[in-house]
C-alpha positions as YAML, in Angstrom:
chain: A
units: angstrom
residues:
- id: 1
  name: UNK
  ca: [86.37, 77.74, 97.23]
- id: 2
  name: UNK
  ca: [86.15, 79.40, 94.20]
- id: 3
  name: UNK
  ca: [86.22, 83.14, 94.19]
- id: 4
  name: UNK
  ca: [84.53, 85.14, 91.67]
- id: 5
  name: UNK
  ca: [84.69, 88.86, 90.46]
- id: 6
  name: UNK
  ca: [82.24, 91.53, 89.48]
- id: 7
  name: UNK
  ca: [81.84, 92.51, 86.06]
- id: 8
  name: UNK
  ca: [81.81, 96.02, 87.62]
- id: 9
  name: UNK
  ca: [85.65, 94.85, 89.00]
- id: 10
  name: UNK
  ca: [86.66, 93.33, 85.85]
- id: 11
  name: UNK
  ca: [86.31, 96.30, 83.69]
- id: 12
  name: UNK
  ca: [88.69, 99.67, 84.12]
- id: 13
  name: UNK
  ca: [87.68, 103.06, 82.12]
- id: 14
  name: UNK
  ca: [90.43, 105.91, 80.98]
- id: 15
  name: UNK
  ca: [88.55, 108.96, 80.12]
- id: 16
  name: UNK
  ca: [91.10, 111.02, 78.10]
- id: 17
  name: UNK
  ca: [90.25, 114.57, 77.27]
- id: 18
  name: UNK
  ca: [86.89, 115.99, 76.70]
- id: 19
  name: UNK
  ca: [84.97, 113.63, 75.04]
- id: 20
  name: UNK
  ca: [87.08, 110.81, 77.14]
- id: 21
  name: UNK
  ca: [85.64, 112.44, 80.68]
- id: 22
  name: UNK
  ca: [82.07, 113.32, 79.44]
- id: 23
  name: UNK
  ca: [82.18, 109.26, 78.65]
- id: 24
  name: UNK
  ca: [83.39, 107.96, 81.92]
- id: 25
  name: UNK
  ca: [81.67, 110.37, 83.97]
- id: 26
  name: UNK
  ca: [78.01, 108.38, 82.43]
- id: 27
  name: UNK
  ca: [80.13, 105.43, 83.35]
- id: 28
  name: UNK
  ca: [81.29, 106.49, 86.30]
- id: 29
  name: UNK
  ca: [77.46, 106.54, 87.20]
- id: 30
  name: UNK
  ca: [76.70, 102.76, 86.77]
- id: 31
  name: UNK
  ca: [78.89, 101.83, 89.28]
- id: 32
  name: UNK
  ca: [82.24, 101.55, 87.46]
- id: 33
  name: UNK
  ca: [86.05, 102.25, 88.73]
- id: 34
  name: UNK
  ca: [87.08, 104.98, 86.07]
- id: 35
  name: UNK
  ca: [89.93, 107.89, 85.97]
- id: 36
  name: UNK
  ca: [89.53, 111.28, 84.04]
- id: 37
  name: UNK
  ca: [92.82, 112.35, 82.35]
- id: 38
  name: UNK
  ca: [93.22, 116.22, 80.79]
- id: 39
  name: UNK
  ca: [95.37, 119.21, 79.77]
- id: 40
  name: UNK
  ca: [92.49, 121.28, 81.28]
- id: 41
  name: UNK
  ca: [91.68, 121.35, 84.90]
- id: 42
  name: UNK
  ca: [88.46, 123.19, 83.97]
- id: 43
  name: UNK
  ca: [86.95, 120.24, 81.74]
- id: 44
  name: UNK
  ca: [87.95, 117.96, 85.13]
- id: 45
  name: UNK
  ca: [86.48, 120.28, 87.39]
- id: 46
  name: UNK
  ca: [82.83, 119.65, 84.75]
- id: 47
  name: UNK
  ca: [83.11, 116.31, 85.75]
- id: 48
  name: UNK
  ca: [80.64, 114.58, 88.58]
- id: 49
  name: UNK
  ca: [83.03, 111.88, 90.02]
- id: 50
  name: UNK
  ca: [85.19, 111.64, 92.95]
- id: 51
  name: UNK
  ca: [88.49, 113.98, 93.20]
- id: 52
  name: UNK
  ca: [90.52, 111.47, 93.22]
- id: 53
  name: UNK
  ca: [89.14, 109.70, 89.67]
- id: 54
  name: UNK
  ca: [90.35, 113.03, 88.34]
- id: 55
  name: UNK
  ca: [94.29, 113.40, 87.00]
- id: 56
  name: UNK
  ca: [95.19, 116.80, 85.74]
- id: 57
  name: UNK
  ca: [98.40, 116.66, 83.57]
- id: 58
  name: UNK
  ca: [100.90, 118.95, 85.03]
- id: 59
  name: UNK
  ca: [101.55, 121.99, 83.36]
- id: 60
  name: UNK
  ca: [98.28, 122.06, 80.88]
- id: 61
  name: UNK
  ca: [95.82, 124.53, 80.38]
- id: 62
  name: UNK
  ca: [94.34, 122.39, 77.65]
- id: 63
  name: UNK
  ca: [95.11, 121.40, 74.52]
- id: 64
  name: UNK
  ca: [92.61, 123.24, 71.66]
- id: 65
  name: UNK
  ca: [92.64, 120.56, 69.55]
- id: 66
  name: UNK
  ca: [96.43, 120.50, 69.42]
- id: 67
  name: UNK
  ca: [97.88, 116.85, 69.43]
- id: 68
  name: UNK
  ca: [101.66, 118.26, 69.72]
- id: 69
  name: UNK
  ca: [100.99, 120.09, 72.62]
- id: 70
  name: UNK
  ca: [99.42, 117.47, 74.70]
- id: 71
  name: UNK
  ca: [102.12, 115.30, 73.51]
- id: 72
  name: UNK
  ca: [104.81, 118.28, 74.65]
- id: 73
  name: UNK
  ca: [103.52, 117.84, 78.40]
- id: 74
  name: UNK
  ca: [103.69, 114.33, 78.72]
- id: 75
  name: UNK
  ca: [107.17, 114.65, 77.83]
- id: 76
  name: UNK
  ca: [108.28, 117.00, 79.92]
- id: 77
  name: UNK
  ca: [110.43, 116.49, 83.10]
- id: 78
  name: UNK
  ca: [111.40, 113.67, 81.57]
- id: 79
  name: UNK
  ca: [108.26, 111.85, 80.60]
- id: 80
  name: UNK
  ca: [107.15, 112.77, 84.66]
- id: 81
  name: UNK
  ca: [103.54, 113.17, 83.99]
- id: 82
  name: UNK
  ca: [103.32, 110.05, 81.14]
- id: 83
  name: UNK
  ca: [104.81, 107.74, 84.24]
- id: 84
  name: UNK
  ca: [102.78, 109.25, 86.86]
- id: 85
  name: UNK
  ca: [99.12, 108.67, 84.43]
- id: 86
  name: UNK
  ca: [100.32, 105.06, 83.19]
- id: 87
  name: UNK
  ca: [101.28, 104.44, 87.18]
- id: 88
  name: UNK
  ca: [98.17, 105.77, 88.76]
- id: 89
  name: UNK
  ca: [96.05, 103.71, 85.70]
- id: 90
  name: UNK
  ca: [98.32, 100.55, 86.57]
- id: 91
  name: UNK
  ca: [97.45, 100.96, 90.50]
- id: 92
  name: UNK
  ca: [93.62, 101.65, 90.20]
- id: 93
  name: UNK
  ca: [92.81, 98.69, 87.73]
- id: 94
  name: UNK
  ca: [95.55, 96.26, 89.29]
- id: 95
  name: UNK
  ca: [92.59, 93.46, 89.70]
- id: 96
  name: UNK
  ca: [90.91, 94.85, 86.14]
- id: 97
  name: UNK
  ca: [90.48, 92.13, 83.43]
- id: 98
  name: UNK
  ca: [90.62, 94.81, 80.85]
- id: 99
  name: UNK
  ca: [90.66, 98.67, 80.61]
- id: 100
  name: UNK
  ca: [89.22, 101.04, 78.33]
- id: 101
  name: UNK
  ca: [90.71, 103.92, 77.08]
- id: 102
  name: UNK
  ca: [88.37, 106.84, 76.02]
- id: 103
  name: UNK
  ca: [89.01, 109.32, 74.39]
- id: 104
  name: UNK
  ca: [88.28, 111.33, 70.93]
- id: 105
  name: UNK
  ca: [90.44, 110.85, 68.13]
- id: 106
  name: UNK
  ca: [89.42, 114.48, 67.06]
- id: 107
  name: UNK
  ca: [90.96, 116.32, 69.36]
- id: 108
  name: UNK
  ca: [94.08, 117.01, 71.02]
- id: 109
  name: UNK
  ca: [94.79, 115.31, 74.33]
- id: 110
  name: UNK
  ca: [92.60, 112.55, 74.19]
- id: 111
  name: UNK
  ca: [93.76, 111.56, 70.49]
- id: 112
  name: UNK
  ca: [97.69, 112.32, 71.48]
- id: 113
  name: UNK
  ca: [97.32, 110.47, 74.41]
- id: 114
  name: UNK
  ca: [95.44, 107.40, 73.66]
- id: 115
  name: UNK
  ca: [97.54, 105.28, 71.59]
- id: 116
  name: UNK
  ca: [100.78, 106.15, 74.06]
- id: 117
  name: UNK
  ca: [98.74, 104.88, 77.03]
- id: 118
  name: UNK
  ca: [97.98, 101.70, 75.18]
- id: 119
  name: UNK
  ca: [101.65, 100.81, 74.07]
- id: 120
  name: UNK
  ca: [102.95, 101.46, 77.52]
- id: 121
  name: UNK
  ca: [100.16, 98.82, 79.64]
- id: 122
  name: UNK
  ca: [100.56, 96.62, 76.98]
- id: 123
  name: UNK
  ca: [104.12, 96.78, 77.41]
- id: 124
  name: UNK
  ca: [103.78, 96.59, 81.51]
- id: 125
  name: UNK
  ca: [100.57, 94.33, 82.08]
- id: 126
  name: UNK
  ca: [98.89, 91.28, 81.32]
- id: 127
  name: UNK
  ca: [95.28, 93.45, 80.81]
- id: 128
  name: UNK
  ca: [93.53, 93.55, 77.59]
- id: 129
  name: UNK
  ca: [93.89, 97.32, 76.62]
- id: 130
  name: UNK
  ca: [91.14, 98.68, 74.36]
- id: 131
  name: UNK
  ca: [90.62, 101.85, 73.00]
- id: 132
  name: UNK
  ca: [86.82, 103.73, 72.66]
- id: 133
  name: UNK
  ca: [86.92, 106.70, 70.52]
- id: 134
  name: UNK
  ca: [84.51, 108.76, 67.71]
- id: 135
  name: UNK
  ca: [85.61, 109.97, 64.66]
- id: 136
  name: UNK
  ca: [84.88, 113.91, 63.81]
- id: 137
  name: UNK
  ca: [81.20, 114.63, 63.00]
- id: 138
  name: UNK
  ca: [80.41, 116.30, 59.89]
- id: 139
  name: UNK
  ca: [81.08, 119.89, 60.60]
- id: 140
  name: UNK
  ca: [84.45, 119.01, 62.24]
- id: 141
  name: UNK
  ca: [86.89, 121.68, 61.03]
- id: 142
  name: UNK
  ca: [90.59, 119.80, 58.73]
- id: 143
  name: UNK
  ca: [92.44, 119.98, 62.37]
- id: 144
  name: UNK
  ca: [90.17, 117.87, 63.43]
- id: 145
  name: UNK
  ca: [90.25, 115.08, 60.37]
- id: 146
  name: UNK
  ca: [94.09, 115.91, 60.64]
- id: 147
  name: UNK
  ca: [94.01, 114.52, 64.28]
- id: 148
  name: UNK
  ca: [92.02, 111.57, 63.58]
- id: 149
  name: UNK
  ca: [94.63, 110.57, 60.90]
- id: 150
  name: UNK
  ca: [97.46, 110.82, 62.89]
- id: 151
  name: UNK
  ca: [95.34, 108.95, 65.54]
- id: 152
  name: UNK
  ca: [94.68, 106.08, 63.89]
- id: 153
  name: UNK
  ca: [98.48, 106.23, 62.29]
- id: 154
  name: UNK
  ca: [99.75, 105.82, 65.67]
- id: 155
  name: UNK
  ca: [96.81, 102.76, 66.88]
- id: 156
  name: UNK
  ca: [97.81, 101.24, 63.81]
- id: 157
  name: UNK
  ca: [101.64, 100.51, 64.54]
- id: 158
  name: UNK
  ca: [100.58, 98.94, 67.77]
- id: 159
  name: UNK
  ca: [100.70, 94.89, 67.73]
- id: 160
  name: UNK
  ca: [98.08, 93.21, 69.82]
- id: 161
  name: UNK
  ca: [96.20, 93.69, 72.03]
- id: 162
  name: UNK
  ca: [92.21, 94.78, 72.40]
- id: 163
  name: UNK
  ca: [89.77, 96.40, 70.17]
- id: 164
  name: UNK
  ca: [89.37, 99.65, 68.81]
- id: 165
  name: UNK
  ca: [85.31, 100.75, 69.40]
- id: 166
  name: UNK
  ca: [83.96, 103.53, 67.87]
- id: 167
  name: UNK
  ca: [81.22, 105.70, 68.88]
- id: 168
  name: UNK
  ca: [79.13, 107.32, 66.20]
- id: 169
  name: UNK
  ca: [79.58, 111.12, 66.75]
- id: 170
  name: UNK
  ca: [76.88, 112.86, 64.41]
...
């Protein structure tokens, strides 16, 4: 007997940041598995989905738009809180197809974040790993072009794997 799955249990969604949670939370509301990653326990606590969808990052009181200090808690205890996000991802989605990762390239922990998460479940799992991000709108202020250039640097170096979807932000 042949067993099939879902598309609703094929599919994974990684909200990273601001933008990244707003996004999964709509998700989150046609029936998908998703997880909401941030600096800020006070964006997370904006979100409507269960508790447990929600992953604060230890230590963060947000990142303002600043790529290097969302990067600075991920790396500290030795990388703790990277392994403990890439392990709870890796658990929730074990029977996903392919996840998305969602988050701005604009601002500071979803852009820092993003193209880290992607190396490392390429690196551990046979998923496709896609990334879902907008570019600054037309006001954005130069740290937020900044940010999406070192983004995209960074998505860039990484071989393989899924596609890069953008979301038109103006």
């Amino acid at each position: 007997m042949e067993v099939t799955m879902s598309a609703k249990g094929r599919y994974g969604f990684v909200g990273l940041g601001q933008m990244g949670g707003n996004v999964v939370k709509s998700i989150h509301a046609k029936g998908y598995s998703v997880i909401a990653a941030n600096t800020a326990q006070s964006d997370l606590d904006s979100l409507d989905i269960p508790e447990e969808s929600k992953y604060h990052i230890l230590g963060g009181y947000g990142s303002s738009k600043e790529r290097k200090k969302a990067k600075q808690l991920l790396a500290e205890n030795n990388c703790e809180n990277f392994d403990l996000l890439v392990n709870e991802i890796e658990e929730r989605f074990k029977d996903c197809k392919v996840i998305f990762i969602v988050g701005s390239s604009g601002g500071g922990s979803g852009s820092a974040i993003a193209p880290a998460i992607k190396m490392r479940l390429q690196a551990e799992t046979d998923k496709i790993i896609c990334v879902v991000t907008c570019t600054p709108d037309d006001n954005a202020s130069m740290k937020e072009y900044m940010n999406c250039y070192e983004f995209f640097q960074e998505l860039e170096t990484i071989e393989c794997g899924g596609a890069t979807f953008f979301i038109d932000n103006n």
